[in-house]
C-alpha positions, 0 to 999 in steps of 0.5 A: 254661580248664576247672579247678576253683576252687583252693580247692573242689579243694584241699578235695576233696584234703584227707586228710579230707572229710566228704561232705555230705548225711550229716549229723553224725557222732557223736563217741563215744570208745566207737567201734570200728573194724571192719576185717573187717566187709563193705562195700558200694558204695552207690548212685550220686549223680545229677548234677543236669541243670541248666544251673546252675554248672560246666554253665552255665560250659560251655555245656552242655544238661541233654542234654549233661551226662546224657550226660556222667553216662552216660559216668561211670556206664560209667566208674564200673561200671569202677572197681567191677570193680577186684579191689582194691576189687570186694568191700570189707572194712572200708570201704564206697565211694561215688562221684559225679561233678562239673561243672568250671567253665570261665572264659575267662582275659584273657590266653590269645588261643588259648583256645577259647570256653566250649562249643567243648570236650568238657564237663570234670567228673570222678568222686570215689572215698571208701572210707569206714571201718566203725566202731560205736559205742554210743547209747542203749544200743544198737550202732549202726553206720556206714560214713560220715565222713571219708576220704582222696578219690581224684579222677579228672579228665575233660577237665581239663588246665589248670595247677593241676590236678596241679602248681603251675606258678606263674611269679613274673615274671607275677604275678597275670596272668590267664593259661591259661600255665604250667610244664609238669608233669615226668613222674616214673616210673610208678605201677602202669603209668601215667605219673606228672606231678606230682601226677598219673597221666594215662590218655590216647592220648599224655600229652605231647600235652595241653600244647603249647609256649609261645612265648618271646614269648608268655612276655616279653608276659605279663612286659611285661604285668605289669610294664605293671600295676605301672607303671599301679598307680605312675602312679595313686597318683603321680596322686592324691598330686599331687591332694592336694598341690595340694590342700594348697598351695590357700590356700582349704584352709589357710584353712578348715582353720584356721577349723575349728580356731578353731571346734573349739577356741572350742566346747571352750572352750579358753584363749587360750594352748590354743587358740593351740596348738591352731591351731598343731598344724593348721597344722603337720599341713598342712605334715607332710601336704606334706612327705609328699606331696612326699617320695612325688612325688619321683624319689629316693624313695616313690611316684615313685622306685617308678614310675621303677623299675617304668618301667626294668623294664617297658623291660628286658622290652620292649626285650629283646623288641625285641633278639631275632630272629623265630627266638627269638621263635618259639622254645619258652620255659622258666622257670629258677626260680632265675635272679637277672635275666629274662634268666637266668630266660628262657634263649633256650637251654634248660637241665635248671634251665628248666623248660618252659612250656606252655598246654593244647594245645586242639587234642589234643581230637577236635572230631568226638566228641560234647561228653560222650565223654571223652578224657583221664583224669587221677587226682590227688592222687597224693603223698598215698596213693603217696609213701612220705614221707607219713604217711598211706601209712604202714600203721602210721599208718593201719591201716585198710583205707579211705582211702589203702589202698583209693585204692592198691588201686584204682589198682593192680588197676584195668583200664587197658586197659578205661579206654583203650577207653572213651576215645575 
């Protein structure tokens, strides 16, 4: 599945990044804001043309990703017309462009290879606050730092990307499956799903349905790890059992303590207590094993539970009809049983759910055109209830301000044009 590693996006959505390769910023508390000061839009980042990292992942030449960059460069100068952000004031912009990882999940049959997709990356906008402060003496002044990003996903329609999309009932699955992102209004003329705004021919087409097998399978396939995970401890307690009944073990467990206690040079009376202490040591560790070998209790009466749960899913799987099988599923978070969390009948508390629909790229195009945009995160610049989109809170005209001006005065009809 194309995404980004969970933590690298969540750091590059942070509300403040310090960009790298700028070196340290100094801390002054003599530094002054300038928000009437003239900015600039600074020279492009080169992506590298290495076949290292997200390019490798993807099966990409350094000729496919130069073509990628050159498909950002024509996007970028897009961007830089933006009315909202074409001449700065009181921020300069620096934009660059990524590789996205691809990882092939465990769990996903219909995913395609590593190299049968277009090559997914994206294009990251930082309105950077001009500020100056004193240094030896001197006025010197600055349009680096830290900002409010405001990142453009190319190719990219994985989960993760602009919604949660967990479903608790598959664990940690491995899985290219998720909660279909609702769509929520429109900002500035463009469909809102989560924590996203997507520029695409049809939004709706770049998910397609899960199945409500393919939902129960990943159930069954959790609830198979659990019990796996139950019978390899319940394995090795009934090792160490027989373990602790071998008369050999006991044996040479009290020999040691004879010979522990014959070097500390304890008295009769001690070392007898002593010895005693290891003998009942051996019949507490038993005790305790059989306590966890037991279906009434620990480790077995787990497995037995895990066993009944795992043939909840299965035997349900074998209940239903091809037709309910084939049928689109959905999760309704709040159900208290699996049945009520995957609803064969479909309701406004199930939320669907969906893998990437690979089928909505045009295999015909070359690797590097793009073919669907997806801006995110939205919440932070655009949700009245965030602190940052409060004008009171955050003055300056860098940051969510310019990210808010950017998408609003930004020329939609010549991004679809440069979509293929």
């Amino acid at each position: 599945m194309l995404r980004m590693n969970q933590s690298a996006l969540q750091r590059l959505l942070g509300v403040t990044v310090l960009l790298a390769g700028l070196g340290s910023i100094p801390v002054l508390s003599q530094s002054r804001s300038l928000p009437d000061a003239p900015g600039t839009w600074k020279p492009w980042k080169p992506l590298a043309t290495t076949t290292g990292g997200g390019g490798k992942e993807q099966g990409a030449t350094p000729a496919v990703v130069k073509a990628f960059e050159s498909e950002l460069l024509t996007f970028n100068a897009i961007l830089r017309r933006a009315p909202g952000v074409a001449s700065p004031v009181g921020f300069s912009v620096e934009t660059w462009g990524h590789l996205a990882g691809y990882h092939k999940s465990e769990h996903a049959p219909v995913q395609p290879a590593a190299g049968k997709l277009p090559i997914a990356g994206g294009l990251t906008f930082g309105a950077f606050p001009i500020f100056e402060y004193q240094k030896n003496g001197k006025t010197v002044r600055e349009d680096t730092g830290e900002t409010a990003l405001q990142m453009f996903l190319i190719n990219q329609i994985g989960s993760g990307l602009i919604d949660r999309g967990n479903v608790g009932d598959w664990g940690s699955l491995d899985t290219d499956a998720f909660q279909k992102p609702l769509r929520q209004g429109e900002i500035a003329g463009l469909p809102r799903y989560g924590d996203g705004l997507i520029i695409a021919r049809d939004p709706e087409a770049l998910w397609t349905p899960l199945p409500q097998k393919s939902a129960l399978d990943l159930v069954a396939k959790a609830r198979q790890l659990v019990v796996q995970q139950y019978e390899e401890s319940l394995s090795a307690y009934t090792a160490q059992l027989a373990v602790v009944r071998d008369p050999a073990y006991r044996a040479k467990r009290v020999a040691e303590a004879k010979e522990g206690a014959a070097a500390a040079k304890m008295s009769s009376a001690q070392a007898q207590a002593f010895i005693k202490q290891i003998e009942d040591s051996i019949g507490i560790e038993e005790a305790q094993l059989l306590k966890e070998l037991s279906p009434a209790t620990g480790n077995g009466k787990s497995l037995a539970d895990a066993k009944r749960d795992l043939s909840e899913v299965t035997d349900w799987i074998a209940q239903l009809s091809p037709a309910e099988l084939a049928a689109p599923s959905c999760y309704a978070e709040k159900g208290t049983t699996l049945r009520a969390r995957f609803p064969t009948v479909a309701s406004a508390a199930c939320r669907p759910l969906v893998r990437p629909n690979y089928g909505y790229f045009n295999a015909a195009l070359p690797r590097s055109a793009p073919q669907v945009v997806i801006i995110t995160g939205i919440k932070r610049c655009f949700d009245t209830a965030d602190k940052y989109n409060n004008e009171a809170n955050s003055p300056s005209p860098s940051g969510c301000r310019a990210n808010r001006a950017l998408i609003e005065t930004m020329d939609k009809d010549a991004i679809r044009a440069w979509l293929r």
